[in-house]
C-alpha positions as a Markdown table, in Angstrom:
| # | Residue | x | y | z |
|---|---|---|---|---|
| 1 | Unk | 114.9 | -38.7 | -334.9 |
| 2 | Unk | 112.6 | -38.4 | -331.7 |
| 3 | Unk | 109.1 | -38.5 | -331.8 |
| 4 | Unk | 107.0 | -35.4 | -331.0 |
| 5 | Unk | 104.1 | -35.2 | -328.5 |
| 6 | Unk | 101.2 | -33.2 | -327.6 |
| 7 | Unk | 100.1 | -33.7 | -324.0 |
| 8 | Unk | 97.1 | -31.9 | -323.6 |
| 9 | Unk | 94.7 | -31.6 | -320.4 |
| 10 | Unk | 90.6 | -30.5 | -321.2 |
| 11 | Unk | 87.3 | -29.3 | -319.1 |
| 12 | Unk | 84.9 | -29.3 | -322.0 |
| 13 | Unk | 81.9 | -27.2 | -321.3 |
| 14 | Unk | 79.6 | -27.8 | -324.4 |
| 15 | Unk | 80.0 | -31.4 | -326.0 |
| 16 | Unk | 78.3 | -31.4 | -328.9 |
| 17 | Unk | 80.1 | -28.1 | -330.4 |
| 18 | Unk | 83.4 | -30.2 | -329.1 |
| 19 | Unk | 82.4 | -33.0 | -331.4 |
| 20 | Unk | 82.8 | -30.5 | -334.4 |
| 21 | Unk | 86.2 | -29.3 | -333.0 |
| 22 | Unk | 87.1 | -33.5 | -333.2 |
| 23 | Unk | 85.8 | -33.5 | -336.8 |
| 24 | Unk | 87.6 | -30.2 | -338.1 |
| 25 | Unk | 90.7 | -32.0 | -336.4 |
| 26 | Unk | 91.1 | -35.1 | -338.3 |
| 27 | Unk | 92.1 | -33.6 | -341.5 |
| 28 | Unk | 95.1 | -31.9 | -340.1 |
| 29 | Unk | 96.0 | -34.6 | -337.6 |
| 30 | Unk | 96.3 | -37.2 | -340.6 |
| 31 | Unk | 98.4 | -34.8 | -342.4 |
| 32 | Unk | 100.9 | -34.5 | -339.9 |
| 33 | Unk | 100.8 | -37.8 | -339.4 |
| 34 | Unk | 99.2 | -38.3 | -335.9 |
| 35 | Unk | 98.2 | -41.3 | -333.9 |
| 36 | Unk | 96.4 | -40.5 | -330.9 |
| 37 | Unk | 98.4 | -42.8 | -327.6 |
| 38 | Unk | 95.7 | -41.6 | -324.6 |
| 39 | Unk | 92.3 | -40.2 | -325.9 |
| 40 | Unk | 90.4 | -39.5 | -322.8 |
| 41 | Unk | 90.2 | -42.6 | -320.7 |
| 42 | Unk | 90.1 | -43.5 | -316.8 |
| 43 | Unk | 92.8 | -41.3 | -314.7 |
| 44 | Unk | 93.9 | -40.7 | -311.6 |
| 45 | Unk | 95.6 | -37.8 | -310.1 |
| 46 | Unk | 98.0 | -38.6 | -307.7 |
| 47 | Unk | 99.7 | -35.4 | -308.1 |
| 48 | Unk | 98.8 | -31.5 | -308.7 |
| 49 | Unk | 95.9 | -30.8 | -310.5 |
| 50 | Unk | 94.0 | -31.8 | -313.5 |
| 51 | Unk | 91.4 | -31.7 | -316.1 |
| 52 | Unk | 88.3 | -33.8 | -317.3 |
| 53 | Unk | 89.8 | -35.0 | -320.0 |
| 54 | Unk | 93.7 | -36.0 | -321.1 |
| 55 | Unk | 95.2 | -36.6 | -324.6 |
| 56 | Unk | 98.3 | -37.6 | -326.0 |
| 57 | Unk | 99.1 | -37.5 | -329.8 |
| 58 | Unk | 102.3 | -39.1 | -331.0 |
| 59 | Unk | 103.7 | -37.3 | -334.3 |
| 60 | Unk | 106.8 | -38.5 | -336.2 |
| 61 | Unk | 108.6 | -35.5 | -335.0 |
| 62 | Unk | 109.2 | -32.9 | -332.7 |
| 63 | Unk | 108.5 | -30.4 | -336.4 |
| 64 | Unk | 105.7 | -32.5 | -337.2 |
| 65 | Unk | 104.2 | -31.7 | -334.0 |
| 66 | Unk | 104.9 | -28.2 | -334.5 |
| 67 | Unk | 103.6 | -28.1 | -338.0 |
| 68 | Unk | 100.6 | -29.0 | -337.0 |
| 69 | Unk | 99.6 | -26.8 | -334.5 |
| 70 | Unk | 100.4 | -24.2 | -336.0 |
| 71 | Unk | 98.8 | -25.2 | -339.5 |
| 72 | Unk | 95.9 | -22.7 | -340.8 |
| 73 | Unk | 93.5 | -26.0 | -340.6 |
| 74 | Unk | 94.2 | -26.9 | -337.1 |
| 75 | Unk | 93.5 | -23.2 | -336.2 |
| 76 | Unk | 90.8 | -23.6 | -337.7 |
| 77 | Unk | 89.7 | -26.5 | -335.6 |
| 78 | Unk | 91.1 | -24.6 | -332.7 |
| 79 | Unk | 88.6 | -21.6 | -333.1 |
| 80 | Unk | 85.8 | -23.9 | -332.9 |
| 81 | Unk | 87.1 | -25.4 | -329.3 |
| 82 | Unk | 88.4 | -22.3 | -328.1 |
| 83 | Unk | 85.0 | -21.2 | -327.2 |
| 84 | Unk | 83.4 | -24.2 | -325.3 |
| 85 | Unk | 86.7 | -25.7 | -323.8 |
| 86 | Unk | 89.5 | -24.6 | -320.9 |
| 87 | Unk | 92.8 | -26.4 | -322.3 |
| 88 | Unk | 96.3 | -27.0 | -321.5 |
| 89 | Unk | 99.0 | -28.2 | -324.2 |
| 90 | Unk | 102.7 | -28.3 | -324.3 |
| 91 | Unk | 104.3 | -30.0 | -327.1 |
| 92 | Unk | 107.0 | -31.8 | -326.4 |
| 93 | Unk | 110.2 | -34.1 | -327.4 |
| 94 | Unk | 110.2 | -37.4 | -327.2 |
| 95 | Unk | 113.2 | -39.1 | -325.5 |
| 96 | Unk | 115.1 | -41.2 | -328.4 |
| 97 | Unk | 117.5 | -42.7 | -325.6 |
């Protein structure tokens, strides 16, 4: 079964409120069964646009991935970002050649 990804881009406008979306994330993120492949980090962007901050989060599967997301404790984490950050996500399939 392939892997499922979240590839997310963020401009984080208030820090220290985005350090409680991080917290409020951990819970759900463990119960899906997350493991965080690019969390933040030097970039460059050779291509397009992009944001402040990039992220990729490996689940065991394409469901998992969608679980989570849509789970009533990552919304909840979610409501507290929503606020202070400009994000892009698209969860995806990994490729299980």
């Amino acid at each position: 079964m392939a892997k499922g990804y979240w590839v997310a881009r963020v401009d984080v406008d208030d820090l220290e409120t985005y350090k409680k979306y991080i917290a409020a994330n951990a819970a759900p993120f463990a119960e899906h069964g997350a493991r965080f492949v690019v969390r933040g980090g030097q970039f460059t962007c050779k291509e397009g646009t992009s944001r402040g901050r990039n992220v990729v989060i490996e689940f065991p599967s394409y469901a998992a991935a969608l679980a989570c997301y849509e789970s009533d404790s990552y919304q909840a984490a979610k409501a507290i970002r929503d606020p202070v950050a400009t994000s892009d996500l698209i969860i995806v399939e990994g490729y299980d050649g």
